[in-house]
N, C-alpha and C positions, 0 to 999 in steps of 0.2 A: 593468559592472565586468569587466575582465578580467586574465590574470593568475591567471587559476584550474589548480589542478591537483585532479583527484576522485578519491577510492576509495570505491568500498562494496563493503561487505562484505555478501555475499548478493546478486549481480548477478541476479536472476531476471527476472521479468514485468515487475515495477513497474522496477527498477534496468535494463533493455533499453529499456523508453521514456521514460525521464527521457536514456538517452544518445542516443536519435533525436533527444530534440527539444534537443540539445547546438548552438543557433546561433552560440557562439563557437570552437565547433573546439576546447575546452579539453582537455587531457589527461583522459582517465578510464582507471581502472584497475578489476575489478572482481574480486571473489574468485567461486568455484566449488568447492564440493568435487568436481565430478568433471572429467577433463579430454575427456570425451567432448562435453560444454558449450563449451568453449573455443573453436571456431568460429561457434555462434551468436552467443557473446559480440562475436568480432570482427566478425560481420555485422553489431550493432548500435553498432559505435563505441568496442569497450571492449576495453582489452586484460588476457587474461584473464590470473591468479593465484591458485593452489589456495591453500585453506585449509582445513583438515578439523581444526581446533581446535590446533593449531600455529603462534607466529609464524615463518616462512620469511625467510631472507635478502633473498628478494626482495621481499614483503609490509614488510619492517623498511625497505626503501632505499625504497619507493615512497611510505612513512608519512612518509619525513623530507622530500620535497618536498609533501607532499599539505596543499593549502589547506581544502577543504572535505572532510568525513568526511560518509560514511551507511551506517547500519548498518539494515540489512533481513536482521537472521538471526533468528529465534525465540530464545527463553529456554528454558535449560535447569534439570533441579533443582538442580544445584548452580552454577545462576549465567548471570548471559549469558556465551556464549563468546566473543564479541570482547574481554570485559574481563578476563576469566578468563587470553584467550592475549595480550591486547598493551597490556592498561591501562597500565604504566608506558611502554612505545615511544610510546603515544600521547600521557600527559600532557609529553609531552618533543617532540613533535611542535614542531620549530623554526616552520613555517610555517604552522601549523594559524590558521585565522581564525574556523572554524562547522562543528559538529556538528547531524547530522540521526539520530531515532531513527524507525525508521518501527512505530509501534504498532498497538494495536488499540479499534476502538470498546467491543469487549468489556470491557473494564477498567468500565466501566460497569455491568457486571450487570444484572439486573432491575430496569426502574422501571414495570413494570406501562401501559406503553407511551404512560407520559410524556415530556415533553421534557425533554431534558438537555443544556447545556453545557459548556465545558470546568470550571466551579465546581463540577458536581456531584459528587455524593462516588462515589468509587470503590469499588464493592461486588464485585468481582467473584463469577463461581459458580463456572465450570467452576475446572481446577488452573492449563489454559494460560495466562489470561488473570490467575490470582494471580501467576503469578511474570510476566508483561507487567509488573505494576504495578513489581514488585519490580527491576525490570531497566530502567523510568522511570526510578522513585527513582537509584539506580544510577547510570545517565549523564547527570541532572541534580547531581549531589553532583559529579560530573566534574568539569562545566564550571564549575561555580562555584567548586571546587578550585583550577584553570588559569587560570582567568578568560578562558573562551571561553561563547559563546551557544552555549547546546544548543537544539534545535527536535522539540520530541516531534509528530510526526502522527498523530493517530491515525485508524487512517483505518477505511472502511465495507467492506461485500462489493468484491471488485476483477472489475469486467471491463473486457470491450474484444476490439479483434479475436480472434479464437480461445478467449474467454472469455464465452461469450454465451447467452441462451434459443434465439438464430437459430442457433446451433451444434448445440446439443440436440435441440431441432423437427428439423432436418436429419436427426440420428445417430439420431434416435430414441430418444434416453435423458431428453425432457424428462416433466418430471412436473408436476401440477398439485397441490401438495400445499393443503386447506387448514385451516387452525385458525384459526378464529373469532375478529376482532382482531386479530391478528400483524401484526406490518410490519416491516420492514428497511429501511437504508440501504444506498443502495450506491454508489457511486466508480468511476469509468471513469480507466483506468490514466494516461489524456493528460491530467488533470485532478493525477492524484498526481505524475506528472512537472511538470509548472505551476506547480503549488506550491510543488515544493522550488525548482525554478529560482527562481521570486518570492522565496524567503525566502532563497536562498541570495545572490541577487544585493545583497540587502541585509545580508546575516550576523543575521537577525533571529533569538532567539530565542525560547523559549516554546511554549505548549503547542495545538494548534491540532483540530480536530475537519476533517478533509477526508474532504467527504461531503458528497451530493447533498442536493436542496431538496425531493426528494422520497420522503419514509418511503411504503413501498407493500407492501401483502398478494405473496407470490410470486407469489401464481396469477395475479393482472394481471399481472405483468413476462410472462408465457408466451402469455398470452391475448391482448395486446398482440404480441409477436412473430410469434403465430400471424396475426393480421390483418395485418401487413405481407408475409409471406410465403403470405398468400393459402389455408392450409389451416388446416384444422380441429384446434381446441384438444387436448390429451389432457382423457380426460375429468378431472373434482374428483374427487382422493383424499381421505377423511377422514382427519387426523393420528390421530385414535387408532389406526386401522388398517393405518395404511403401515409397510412394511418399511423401519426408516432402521440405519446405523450410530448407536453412542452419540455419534459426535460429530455429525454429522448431527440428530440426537435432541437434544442438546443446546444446539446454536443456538438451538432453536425453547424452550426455555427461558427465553431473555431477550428480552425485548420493548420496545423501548425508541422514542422519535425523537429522531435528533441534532441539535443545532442546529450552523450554522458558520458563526454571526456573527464569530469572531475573524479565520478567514483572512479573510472579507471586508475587514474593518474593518481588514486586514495591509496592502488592494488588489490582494486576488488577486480578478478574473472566473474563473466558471469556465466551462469551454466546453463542457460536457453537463450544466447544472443540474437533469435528470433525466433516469431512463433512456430516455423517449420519445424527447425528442432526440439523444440518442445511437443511439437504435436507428432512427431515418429517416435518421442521417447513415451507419449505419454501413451501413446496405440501399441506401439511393441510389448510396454510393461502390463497395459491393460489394468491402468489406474488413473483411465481416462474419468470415470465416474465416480470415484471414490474420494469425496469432499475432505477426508478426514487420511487420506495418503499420506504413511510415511516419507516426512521431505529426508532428504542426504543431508548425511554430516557436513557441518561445515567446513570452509577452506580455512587450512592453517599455518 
């Protein structure tokens, strides 16, 4: 399909490789609240437009051609800021076709590191991941408002080039933390870009879990890195003893494994079904460090 025009709001990591892997040349536009950002942005395809909780002129004219919406900003306590500065510009959006919100697996809370779908009940712990849910709610009441498909993702830990254990191992900042049980999911950022294209290309909406096939202890994802890169592990921290921030601290509070049958069963493949493969592709290519890594065309 083409014919597209993009904005998201919160161009960061994720919204820089969803515009790499942009195979139709579509317009993207992306917000920044700083304009020191505004050159990276354009290194990856996106032309950039501040937003620091204000709608701007220029953000209100790019909204009324913009086909597809993605919203990658965090929730605040008094509300998400995209809805807060431009809910009505947006329900008025003449050419709007599909909305994307890009969330979090956290909204899940503790399930005592059972499996969970996207059916499962949303409990979350921390504050962040309460008003995630609330900020769902939110741009799902939207779309059904307008009568547009909203696409909630909620996605797992993000890496990828410049985002990695092999980045750590290197700087010297990696850690082996472990706690007994624990596992996480996690998302390699060309896999988040994938997905929206997939769902975009179809205007699909709904609620989708994007994250890997592989829930795993941290201390493997490092121990693992460590063996591709040929030096020796840091040594196992015991969690009760390591020096973390509360949030840092507090991940390791929820324990969960995600399932993502739904994007499958969307037809989305994903191209690093777990960190290992990603981490022999990203060491073969040796764009292990490279933040700004051309992602692959997407699937079609």
């Amino acid at each position: 399909m083409t014919g597209k025009q993009i904005l998201i709001f919160g161009a960061g990591y994720s919204g820089k490789a969803f515009a790499r892997a942009n195979s139709d040349a579509a317009p993207i536009f992306g917000t920044t609240r700083s304009p020191e950002k505004f050159e990276a942005l354009r290194q990856a395809g996106i032309t950039p437009l501040r937003f620091d909780g204000a709608l701007t002129p220029e953000i209100g004219e790019a909204l009324r051609a913009t086909t597809h919406l993605i919203v990658s900003v965090a929730p605040e306590e008094v509300g998400d800021p995209v809805l807060n500065a431009a809910r009505d510009a947006i329900a008025s959006m003449p050419a709007l076709q599909w909305i994307a919100y890009l969330s979090t697996v956290g909204v899940y809370g503790d399930h005592g590191g059972g499996w969970v779908d996207e059916t499962a009940e949303c409990r979350p712990v921390s504050k962040r991941s309460v008003m995630r849910v609330s900020a769902e709610q939110d741009w799902l009441e939207l779309g059904q408002e307008i009568g547009r498909p909203v696409a909630i993702l909620r996605l797992s830990g993000i890496y990828g080039p410049g985002r990695n254990a092999l980045v750590n191992l290197a700087d010297g900042t990696a850690r082996r933390l472990v706690k007994p049980g624990q596992v996480f999911n996690r998302i390699h950022c060309d896999d988040i870009a994938g997905a929206l294209w997939h769902l975009a290309d179809a205007n699909r909406g709904g609620i989708f879990n994007v994250t890997d096939d592989l829930p795993a202890p941290p201390q493997d994802v490092v121990a693992y890195a460590a063996s591709l890169m040929g030096v020796t592990p840091p040594p196992e921290i015991p969690f009760e003893t390591a020096q973390l921030s509360p949030m840092a601290r507090s991940f390791y509070g929820e324990n969960k494994r995600v399932a993502n049958a739904a994007i499958k069963a969307a037809g989305y493949n994903f191209r690093f079904p777990d960190y290992r493969a990603a981490f022999d592709h990203m060491w073969a290519n040796g764009n292990w460090r490279e933040g700004e890594a051309r992602s692959p065309m997407r699937q079609t």
